[in-house]
C-alpha positions in Angstrom: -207.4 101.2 -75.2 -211.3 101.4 -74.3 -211.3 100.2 -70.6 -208.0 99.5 -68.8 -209.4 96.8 -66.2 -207.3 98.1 -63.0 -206.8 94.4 -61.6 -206.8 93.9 -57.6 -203.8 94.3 -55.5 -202.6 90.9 -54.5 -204.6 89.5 -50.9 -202.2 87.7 -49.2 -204.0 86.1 -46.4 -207.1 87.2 -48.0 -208.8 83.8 -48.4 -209.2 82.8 -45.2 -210.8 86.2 -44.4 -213.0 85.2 -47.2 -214.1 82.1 -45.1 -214.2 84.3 -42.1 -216.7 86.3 -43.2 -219.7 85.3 -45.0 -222.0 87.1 -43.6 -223.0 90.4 -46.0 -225.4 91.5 -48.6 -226.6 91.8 -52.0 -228.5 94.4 -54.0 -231.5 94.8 -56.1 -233.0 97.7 -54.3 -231.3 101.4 -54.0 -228.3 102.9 -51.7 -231.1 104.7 -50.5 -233.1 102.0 -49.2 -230.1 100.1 -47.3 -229.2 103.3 -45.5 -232.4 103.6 -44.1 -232.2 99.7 -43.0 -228.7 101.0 -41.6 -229.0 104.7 -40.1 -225.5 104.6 -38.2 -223.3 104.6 -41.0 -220.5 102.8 -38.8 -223.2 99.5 -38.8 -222.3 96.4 -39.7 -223.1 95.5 -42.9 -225.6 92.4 -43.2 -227.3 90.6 -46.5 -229.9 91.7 -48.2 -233.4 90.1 -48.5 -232.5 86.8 -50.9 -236.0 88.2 -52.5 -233.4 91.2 -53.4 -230.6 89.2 -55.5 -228.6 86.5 -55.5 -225.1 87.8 -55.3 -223.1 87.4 -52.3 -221.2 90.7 -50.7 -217.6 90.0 -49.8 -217.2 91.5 -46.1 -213.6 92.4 -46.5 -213.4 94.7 -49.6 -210.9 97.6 -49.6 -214.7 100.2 -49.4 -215.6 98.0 -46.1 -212.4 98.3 -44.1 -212.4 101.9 -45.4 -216.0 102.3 -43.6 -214.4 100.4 -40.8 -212.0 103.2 -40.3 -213.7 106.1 -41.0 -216.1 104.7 -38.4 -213.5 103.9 -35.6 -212.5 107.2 -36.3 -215.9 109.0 -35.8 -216.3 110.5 -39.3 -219.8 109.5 -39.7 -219.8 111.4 -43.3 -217.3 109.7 -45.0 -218.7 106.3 -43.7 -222.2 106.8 -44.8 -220.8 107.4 -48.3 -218.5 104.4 -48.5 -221.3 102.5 -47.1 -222.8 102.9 -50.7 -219.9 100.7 -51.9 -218.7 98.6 -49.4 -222.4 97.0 -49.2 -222.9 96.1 -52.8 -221.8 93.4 -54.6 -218.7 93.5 -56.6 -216.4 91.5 -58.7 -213.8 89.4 -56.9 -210.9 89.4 -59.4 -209.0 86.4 -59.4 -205.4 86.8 -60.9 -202.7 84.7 -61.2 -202.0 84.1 -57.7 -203.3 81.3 -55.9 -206.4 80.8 -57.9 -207.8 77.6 -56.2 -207.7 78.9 -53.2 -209.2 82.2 -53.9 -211.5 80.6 -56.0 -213.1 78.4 -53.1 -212.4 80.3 -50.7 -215.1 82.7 -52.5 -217.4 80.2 -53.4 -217.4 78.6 -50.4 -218.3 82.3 -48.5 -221.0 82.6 -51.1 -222.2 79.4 -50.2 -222.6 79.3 -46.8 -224.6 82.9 -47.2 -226.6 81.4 -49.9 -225.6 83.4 -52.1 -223.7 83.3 -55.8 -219.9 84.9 -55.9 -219.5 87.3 -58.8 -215.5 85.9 -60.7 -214.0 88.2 -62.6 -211.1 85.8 -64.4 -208.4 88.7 -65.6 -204.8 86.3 -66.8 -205.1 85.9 -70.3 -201.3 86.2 -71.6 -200.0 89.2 -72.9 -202.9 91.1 -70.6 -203.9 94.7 -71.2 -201.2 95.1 -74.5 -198.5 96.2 -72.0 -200.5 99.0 -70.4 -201.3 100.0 -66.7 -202.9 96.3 -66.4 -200.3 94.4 -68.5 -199.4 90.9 -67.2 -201.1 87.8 -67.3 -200.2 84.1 -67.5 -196.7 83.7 -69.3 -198.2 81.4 -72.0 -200.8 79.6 -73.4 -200.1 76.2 -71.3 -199.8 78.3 -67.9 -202.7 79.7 -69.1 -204.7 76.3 -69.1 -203.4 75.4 -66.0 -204.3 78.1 -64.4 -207.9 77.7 -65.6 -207.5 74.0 -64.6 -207.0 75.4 -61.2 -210.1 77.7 -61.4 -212.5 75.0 -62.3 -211.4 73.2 -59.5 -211.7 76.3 -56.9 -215.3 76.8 -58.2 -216.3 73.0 -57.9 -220.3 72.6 -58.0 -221.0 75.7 -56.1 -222.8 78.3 -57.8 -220.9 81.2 -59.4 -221.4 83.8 -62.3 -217.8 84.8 -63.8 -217.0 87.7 -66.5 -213.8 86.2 -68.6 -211.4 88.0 -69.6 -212.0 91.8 -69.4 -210.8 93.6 -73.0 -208.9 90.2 -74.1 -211.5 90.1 -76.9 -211.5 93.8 -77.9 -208.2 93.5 -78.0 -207.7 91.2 -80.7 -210.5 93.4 -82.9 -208.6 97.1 -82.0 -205.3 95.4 -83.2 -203.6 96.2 -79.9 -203.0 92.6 -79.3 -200.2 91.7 -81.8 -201.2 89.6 -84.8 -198.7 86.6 -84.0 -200.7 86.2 -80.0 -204.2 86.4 -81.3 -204.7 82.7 -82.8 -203.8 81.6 -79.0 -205.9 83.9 -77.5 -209.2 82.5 -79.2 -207.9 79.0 -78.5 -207.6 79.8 -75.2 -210.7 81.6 -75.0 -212.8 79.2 -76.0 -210.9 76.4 -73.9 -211.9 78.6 -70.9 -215.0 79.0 -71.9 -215.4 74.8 -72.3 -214.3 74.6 -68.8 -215.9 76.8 -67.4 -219.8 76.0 -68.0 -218.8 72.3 -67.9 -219.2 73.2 -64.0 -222.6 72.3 -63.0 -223.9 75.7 -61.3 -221.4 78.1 -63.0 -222.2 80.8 -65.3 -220.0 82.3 -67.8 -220.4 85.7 -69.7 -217.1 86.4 -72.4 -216.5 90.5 -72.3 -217.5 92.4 -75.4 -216.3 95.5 -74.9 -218.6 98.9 -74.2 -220.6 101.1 -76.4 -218.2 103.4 -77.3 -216.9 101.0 -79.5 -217.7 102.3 -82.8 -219.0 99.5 -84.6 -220.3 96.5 -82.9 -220.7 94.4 -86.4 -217.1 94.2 -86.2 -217.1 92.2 -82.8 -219.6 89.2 -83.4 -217.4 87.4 -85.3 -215.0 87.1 -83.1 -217.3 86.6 -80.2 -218.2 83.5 -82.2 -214.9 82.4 -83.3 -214.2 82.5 -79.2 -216.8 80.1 -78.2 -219.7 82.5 -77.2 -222.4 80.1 -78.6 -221.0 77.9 -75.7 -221.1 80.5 -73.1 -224.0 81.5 -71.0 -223.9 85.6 -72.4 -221.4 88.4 -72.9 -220.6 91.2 -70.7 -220.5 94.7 -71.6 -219.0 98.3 -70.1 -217.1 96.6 -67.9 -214.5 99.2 -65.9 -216.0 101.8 -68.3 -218.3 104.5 -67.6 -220.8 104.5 -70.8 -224.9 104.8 -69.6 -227.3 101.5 -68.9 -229.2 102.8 -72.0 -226.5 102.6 -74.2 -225.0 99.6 -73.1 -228.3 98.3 -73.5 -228.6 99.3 -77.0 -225.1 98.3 -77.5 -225.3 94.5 -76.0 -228.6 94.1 -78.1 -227.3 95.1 -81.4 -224.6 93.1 -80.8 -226.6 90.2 -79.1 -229.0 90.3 -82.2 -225.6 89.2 -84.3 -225.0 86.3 -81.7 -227.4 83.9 -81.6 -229.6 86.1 -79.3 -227.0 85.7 -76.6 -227.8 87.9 -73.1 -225.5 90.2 -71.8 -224.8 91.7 -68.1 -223.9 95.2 -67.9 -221.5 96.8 -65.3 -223.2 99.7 -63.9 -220.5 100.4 -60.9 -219.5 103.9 -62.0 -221.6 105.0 -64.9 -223.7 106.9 -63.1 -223.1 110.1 -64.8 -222.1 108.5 -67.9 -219.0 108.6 -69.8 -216.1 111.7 -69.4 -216.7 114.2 -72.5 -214.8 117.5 -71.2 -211.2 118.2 -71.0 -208.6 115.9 -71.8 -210.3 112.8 -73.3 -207.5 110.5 -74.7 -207.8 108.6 -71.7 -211.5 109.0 -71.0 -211.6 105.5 -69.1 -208.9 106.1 -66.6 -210.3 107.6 -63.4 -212.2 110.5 -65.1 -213.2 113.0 -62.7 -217.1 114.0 -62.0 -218.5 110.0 -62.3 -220.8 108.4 -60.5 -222.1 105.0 -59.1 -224.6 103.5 -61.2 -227.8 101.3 -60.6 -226.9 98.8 -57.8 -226.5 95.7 -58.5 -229.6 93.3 -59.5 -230.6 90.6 -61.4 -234.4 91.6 -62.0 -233.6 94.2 -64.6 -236.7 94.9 -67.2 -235.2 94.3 -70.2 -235.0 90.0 -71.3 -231.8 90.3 -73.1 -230.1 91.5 -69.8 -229.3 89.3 -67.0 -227.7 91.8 -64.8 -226.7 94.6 -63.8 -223.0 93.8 -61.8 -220.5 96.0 -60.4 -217.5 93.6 -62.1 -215.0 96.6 -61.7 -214.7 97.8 -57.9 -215.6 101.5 -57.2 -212.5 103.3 -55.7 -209.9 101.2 -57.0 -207.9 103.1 -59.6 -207.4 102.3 -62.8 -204.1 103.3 -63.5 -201.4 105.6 -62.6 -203.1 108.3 -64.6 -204.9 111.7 -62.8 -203.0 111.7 -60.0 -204.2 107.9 -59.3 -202.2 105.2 -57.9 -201.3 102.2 -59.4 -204.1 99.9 -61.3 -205.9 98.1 -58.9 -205.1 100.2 -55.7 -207.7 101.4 -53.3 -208.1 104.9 -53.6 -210.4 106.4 -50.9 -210.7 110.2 -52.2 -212.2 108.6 -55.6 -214.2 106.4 -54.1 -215.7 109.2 -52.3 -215.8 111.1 -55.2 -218.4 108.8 -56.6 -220.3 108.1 -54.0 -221.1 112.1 -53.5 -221.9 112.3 -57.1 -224.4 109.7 -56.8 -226.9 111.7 -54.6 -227.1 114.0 -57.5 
């Protein structure tokens, strides 16, 4: 396992919070910089200059109730380090639940902020190979439907969407059994078709991180899952491995692929990947990381079109570390990174 996704805890009522509140911000300049625009940590957050990026900031995340709270309650400490979260840009998972809904009720935030909603589409069957994140549709035809369902939550409005975190790696590692991974590309590449049929949606297929040993083993089945339809791939996402080596990473592997560009998640790799201790499970909330570049779209390499924070920072990854369970909000990690990141 290279990067066990931790999906979202389910929203409920979620969606029309969504609609609620579209008023927030994106990123392309530092923490920093917004906490000066913001001195009282408790502040509402607002959106970034559009001359910053592109990507809208969802006002309801776990980090921004957390500031909310920590606020309310006076601890202006705490809230000026969640604030480092809670007004970035992140990826708005969309599981099996009510996709359509969440899907326009996101894009239709984004919208009216004028702004692009970051998808991160995580219900491939057989999700995760049974591990902390395991689930997903309960077959290929579900599968399609729910996809169906997707496209038709996103509409024309303008999206970027990471497919399918680890499904690919999956099949090359051999964690996915042999007699599921036919299907997978199938549906894959069906996705994929779908998907940048839309008229102002983007679509990057994850490949993985760069601690996978050997990238010439991947490209092949990028192709065989439709990547020369797709708009990039997406590399280190939920993983902790440095910009620089995901950038040497996606262009090795982009230089097998058609010259393909790739988005890198920076939310936690900050201080890089875990080396000490106890490493078999380096990619489940490792202690000592920290929040990476914030989020942009003007990065100074061609080949990359982003830098996203797909995975959120303070949800766990797993029940591993004394975490809760995948997905769940977690405030004394989140904290965790944010202090490391003034380092």
């Amino acid at each position: 396992m290279y990067g066990s996704q931790g999906t979202p805890v389910p929203y409920g009522t979620r969606a029309s919070a969504l609609v609620l509140g579209a008023a927030l911000l994106i990123a392309g300049c530092s923490s920093s910089a917004a906490g000066d625009r913001n001195p009282d940590p408790g502040a509402k957050i607002t959106q970034q200059p559009g001359t910053a990026d592109a990507i809208w900031v969802d006002p309801d995340t776990n980090a921004a109730r957390q500031l909310a709270a920590y606020a309310a309650a006076g601890n202006t400490a705490d809230a000026g380090q969640i604030r480092k979260i809670a007004e970035q840009p992140t990826g708005e998972w969309i599981g099996a639940d009510h996709p359509k809904a969440r899907a326009q009720a996101v894009t239709e935030a984004a919208t009216r902020a004028g702004r692009t909603a970051l998808l991160v589409l995580y219900n491939i069957p057989h999700r995760d190979c049974g591990q902390y994140s395991q689930g997903g549709a309960s077959d290929g035809r579900a599968y399609r439907a729910w996809i169906d369902e997707v496209t038709q939550g996103i509409a024309d409005r303008r999206a970027t969407v990471i497919l399918e975190p680890d499904a690919l790696l999956h099949l090359v590692d051999g964690c996915t059994p042999a007699r599921f991974q036919a299907e997978r590309y199938d549906l894959l590449a069906h996705a994929i078709t779908e998907l940048t049929a839309l008229k102002n949606t983007r679509v990057y297929l994850d490949a993985g991180n760069a601690g996978w040993a050997h990238p010439d083993e991947i490209h092949q089945p990028l192709r065989r899952a439709g990547i020369a339809k797709a708009d990039g791939f997406a590399v280190n996402v939920s993983n902790f491995y440095s910009t620089q080596d995901s950038i040497t990473y996606g262009r090795q592997l982009s230089a097998q692929a058609a010259g393909k560009p790739f988005v890198i998640d920076t939310s936690r790799n900050g201080n890089g990947p875990y080396t000490a201790g106890d490493t078999g499970e380096n990619w489940c909330n490792p202690p000592g990381r920290a929040l990476g570049e914030t989020p942009t779209t003007k990065t100074a390499d061609p080949l990359v079109d982003a830098y996203l924070w797909i995975k959120r920072p303070g949800e766990s990854d797993g029940a591993c570390r004394g975490g809760p369970k995948a997905g769940t909000w977690w405030p004394s990690y989140a904290l965790r990174l944010a202090r490391a990141s003034d380092r």
